[in-house]
N, C-alpha and C positions, 0 to 999 in steps of 0.2 A: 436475644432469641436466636437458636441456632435451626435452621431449616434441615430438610432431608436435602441433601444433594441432589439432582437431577441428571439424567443421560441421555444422550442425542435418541432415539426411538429406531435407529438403523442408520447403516454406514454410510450410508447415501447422504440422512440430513446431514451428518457429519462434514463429509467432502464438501458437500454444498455451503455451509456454514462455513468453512475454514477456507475453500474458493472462495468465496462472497467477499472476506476478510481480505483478500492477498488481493481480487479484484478493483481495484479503486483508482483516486485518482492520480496515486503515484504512477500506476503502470498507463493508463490512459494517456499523461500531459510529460510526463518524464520518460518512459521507453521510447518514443516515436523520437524525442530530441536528441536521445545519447545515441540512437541506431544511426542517425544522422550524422552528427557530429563525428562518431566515431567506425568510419566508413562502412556504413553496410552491411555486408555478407558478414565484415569480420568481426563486428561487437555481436549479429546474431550466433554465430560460431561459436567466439568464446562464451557466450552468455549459456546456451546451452550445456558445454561442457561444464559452468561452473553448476547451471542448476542440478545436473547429476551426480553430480559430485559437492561442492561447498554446502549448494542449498537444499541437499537429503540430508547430507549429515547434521544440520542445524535442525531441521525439519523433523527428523525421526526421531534427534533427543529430546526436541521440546515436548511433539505427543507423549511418545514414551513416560517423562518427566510426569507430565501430570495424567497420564491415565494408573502410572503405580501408587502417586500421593495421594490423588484425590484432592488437589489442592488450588485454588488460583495461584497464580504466578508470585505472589508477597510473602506465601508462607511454604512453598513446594521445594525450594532450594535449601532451605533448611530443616525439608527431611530428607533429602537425599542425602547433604553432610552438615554436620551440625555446625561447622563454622562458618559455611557458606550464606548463612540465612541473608547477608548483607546484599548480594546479587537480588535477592527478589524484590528488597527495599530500592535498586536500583533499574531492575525490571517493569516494576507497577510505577516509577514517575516518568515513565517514555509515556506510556500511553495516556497521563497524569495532565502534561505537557502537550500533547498529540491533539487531545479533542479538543482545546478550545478553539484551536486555529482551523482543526479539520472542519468544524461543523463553520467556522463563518467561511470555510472553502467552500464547501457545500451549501451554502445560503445563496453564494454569488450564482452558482448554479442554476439553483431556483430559482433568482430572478431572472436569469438568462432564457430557463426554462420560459417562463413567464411571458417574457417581450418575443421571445419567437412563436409561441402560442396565439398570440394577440397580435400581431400581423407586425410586428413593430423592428422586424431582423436590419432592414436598413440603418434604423438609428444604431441598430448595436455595432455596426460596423466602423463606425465613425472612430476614428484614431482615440478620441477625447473622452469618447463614451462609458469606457473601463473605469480610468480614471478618477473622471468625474463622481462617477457610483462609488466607490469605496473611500472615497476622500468626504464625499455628504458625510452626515453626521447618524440620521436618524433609517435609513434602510436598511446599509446593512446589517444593524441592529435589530431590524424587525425579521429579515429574512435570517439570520442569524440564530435568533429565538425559534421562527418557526421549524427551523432544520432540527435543531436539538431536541426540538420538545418531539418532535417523532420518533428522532432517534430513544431518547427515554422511554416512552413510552411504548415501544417495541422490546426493552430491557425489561421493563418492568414487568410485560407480560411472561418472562422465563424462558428456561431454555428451552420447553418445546412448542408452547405456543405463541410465544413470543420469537428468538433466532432462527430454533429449526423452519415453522410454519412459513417465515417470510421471506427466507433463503431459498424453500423449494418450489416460490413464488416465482420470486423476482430473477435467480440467477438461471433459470430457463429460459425466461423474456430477456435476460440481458445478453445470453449468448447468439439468441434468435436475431437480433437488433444488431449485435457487433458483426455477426455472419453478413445481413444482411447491407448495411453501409460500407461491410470490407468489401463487397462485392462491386457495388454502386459505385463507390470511390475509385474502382480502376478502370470503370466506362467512362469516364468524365476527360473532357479536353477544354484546355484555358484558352482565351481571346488570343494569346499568341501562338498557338499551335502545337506548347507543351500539353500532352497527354499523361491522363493517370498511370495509365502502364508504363512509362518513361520513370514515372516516380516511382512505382512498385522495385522493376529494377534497383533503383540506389540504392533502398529497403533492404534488398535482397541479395546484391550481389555483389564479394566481398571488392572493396575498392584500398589497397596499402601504398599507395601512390602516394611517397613525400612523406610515409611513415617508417622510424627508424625503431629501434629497441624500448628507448622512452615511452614513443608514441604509441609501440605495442602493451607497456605497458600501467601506461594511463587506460587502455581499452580494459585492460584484464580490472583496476581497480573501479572505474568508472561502472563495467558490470560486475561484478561483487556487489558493489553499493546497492546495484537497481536490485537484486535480490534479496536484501531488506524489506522493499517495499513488496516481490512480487510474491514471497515466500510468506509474509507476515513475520516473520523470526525476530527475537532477540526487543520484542516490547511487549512481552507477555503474554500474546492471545494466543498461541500455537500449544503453549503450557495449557491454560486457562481452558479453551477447548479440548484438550487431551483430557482434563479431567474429569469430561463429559462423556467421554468415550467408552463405551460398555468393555467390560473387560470380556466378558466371550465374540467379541468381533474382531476382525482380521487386521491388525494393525496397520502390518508392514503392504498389504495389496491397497489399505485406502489412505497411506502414504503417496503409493505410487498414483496414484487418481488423481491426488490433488499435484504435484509436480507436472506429469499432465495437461490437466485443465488449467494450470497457471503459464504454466509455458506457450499453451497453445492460444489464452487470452492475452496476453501480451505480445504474443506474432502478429495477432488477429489484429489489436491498436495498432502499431506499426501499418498495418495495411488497411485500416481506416482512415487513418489521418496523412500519411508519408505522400498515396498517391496524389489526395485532394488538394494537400497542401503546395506539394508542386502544381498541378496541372494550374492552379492561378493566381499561386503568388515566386513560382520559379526557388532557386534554391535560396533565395535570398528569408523567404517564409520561412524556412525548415531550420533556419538560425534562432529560432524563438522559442524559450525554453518558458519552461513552466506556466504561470498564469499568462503570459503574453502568447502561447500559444494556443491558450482554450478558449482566451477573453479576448482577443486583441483577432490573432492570424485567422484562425475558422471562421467569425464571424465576419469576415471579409470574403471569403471563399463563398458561404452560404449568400451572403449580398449577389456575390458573379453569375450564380447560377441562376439569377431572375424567380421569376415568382415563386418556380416550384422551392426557391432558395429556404424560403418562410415554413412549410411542411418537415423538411430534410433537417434544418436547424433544432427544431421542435423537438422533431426525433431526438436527433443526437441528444440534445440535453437531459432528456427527460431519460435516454438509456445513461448518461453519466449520473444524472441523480439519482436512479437506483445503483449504481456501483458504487456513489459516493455513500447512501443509505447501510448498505449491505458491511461496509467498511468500519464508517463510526457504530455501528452497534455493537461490532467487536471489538472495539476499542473504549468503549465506556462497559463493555462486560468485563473486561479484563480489571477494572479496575472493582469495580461492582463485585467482582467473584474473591478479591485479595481483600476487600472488606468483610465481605461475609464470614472468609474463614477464619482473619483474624481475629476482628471484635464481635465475631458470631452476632453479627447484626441482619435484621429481617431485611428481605430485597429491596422492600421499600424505602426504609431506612436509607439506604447504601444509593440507592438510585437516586434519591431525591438532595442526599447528601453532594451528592459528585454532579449533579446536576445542578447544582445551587454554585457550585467553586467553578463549572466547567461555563456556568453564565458570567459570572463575575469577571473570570480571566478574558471570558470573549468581549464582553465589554471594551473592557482595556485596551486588549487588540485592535480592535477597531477602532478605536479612539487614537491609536499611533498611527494613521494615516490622516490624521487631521488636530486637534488639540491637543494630542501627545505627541504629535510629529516629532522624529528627528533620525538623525543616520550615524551609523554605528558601520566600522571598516570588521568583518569578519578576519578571523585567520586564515580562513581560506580564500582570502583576496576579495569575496562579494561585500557587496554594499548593502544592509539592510535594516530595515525598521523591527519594532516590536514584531511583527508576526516570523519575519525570517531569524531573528533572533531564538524565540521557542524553537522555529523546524532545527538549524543549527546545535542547536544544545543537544536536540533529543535523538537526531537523526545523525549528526558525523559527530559527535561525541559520547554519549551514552549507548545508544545503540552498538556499537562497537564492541566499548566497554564491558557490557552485557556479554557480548557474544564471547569475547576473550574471556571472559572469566567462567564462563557455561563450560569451553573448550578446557580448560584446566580441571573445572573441577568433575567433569566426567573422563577425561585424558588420562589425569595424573593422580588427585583426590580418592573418588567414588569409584573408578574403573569401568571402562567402556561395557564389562560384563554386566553392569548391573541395566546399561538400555537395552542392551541386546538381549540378555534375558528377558524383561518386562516385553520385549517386541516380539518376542517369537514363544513365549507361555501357550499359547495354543497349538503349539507346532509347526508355526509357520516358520518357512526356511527365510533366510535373513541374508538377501542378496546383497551384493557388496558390503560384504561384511572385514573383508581384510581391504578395502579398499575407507571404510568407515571408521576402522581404529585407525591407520595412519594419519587420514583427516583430523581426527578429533586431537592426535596427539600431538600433530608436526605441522601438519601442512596449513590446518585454517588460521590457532595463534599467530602462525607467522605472517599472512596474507592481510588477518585482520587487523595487526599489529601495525604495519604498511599504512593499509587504509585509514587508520589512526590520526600516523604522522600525517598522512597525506591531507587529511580533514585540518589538521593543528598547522598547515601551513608550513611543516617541516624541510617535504622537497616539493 
């Protein structure tokens, strides 16, 4: 059964929808670590220059891509050029891959949400605490299921009253919530007399002390990557939402909206988390990358600050589980929309299909931190179980992959004329437009190409 396509209702749900997606927990738990790690002022610098540059140009072909096909992400590359169809077979298993692990990230969440709710933020603090929770056997399997089944169930409702209605929800409350603890987070001073404002500084301003050309260049590759996550690019949903995208509305101005609102959400993290995390656990905190520093660092911060620590915790969780919400929806639509067009299957179908594989997998997942336990040496030097193994595959291998061959085939293939026409059909003027064919033709293959080896352990 082949449904009528559906279109965002205005360009707003749009941005909102496609912000919502790019908002999650990559840019929350992963900008704040690499601004750090990679001094400062200077990864926010380059990060900036690449998102006007790398991550418009990924950015405008994907909409473009799918508001000409009309297609999700599985079958849109193969009407752009007919040989390419193999890209979308490799676009639709990023996000394939993506949700089992996302939604038990977003479970852990929820229970976090949960114990700072219920007055319980002390115990979360406990070194053991993390640990202990995701190594059990039977929670986060429950909170696991219940993340997902929301998530579904927000898919299931469609794209307008289902993505758009809960986007122009949530991603109001969630900018409200990130303003408001960016703010809080730079009043705060630690038991030793470090201040949040001492930490907003590092955040901010650029530090190349003991950095040589390498080092400049691990920054440039390290932000490439994080625009992955902040851009949503190169796992389907940028296509997938494009092809939602009303064809008499303004492409290339709600292009620039969402770059924007992404860029300026991921400042925003950095200055939620960078000050707090110094002002009470010093720089040694700010060394804590990914689930160590959402599960592990903060809820040691939220313990320092005494009672009001239990409120503030709460907050915070409950504004990442709506970012974390806002994210898997677009990530099981994308897969949800490359079903539909392919085997012209009802929504329902398709959701309950992919919700059925996307519980299964999670299972698994979880069960590698306790009965499936075991450790696996990446190529990229980390050590990781079943769930870092999915991120790995999908995120420094495929992901890439994807994007290098998107680059080709609108570079060299299909011709850069055919997005820039689809983007400017209503006569909209198509800014960096010689700065976008160089891109697409020279300069991202080669970057992406880098980023690659760099993921495969090469240098």
């Amino acid at each position: 059964m082949e449904e009528k396509r559906n279109s965002f209702s205005s360009s707003i749900g749009f941005v909102l929808a496609a912000a919502g997606s790019a908002v999650g927990l990559g840019n929350i738990w992963r900008f704040p670590y690499l601004a750090a790690k990679n001094g400062g002022g200077i990864f926010l610098l380059v990060y900036i220059v690449l998102a006007v540059t790398f991550g418009f140009t990924l950015l405008v072909t994907e909409v473009s891509m799918g508001r000409k096909t009309k297609q999700g992400c599985l079958t849109a590359y193969g009407r752009i050029h007919k040989k390419s169809g193999w890209i979308g077979v490799f676009a639709s298993v990023v996000p394939f891959m993506i949700l089992p692990y996302y939604c038990i990230i977003g479970g852990w969440v929820l229970k976090y949400f949960t114990v700072f709710a219920t007055g319980g933020g002390v115990d979360a603090a406990d070194d053991t605490y993390f640990s202990g929770f995701i190594t059990s056997t039977v929670p986060p399997i429950v909170f696991d299921v219940i993340f997902l089944a929301a998530t579904a169930f927000i898919i299931y409702k469609g794209v307008n009253k289902g993505i758009e209605n809960i986007s122009k929800v949530l991603m109001p409350l969630l900018l409200v919530a990130i303003i408001g603890i960016s703010i809080f987070s730079m009043t705060l001073k630690g038991s030793d007399g470090r201040t949040g404002m001492e930490g907003f500084k590092i955040f901010v301003v650029p530090d190349i002390s003991g950095m040589g050309i390498k080092e400049i260049f691990r920054v440039v590759l390290d932000a490439m990557g994080q625009l992955f996550y902040s851009v949503s690019v190169a796992m389907g949903i940028m296509v997938t939402y494009g092809s939602y995208f009303r064809d008499d509305d303004n492409l290339m101005k709600s292009v620039n909206r969402i770059e924007i609102f992404d860029t300026l959400v991921a400042f925003l993290a950095g200055v939620m988390i960078i000050p707090a995390v110094f002002a009470f656990l010093g720089t040694e905190g700010l060394q804590s990358a990914g689930p160590g520093l959402m599960f592990v660092a903060l809820p040691k911060v939220f313990a320092a600050m005494g009672p009001i620590g239990n409120w503030i915790g709460a907050a915070f969780f409950l504004m990442v589980l709506f970012a974390a919400l806002t994210s898997s929806m677009s990530i099981l639509e994308a897969v949800v929309s490359g079903l539909m067009d392919k085997f012209k299957w009802s929504r329902t179908k398709a959701v309950a299909v992919e919700t059925a594989a996307a519980l299964i997998l999670g299972v698994f997942i979880c069960l590698g931190y306790n009965i499936f336990f075991f450790e696996l040496k990446l190529p990229n030097g980390s050590v990781g179980q079943l769930l870092d193994i999915f991120d790995y595959i999908s995120n420094n291998i495929l992901m890439p992959v994807v994007a290098i061959s998107t680059c080709i085939m609108i570079g060299w293939l299909a011709k850069p004329a055919v997005i820039i026409g689809e983007a400017t059909k209503n006569g909209e003027k198509f800014g960096r437009k010689g700065m976008y064919i160089v891109m697409i033709k020279f300069i991202e293959p080669v970057l992406l190409s880098l980023l690659l080896l760099g993921s495969l352990g090469l240098f």
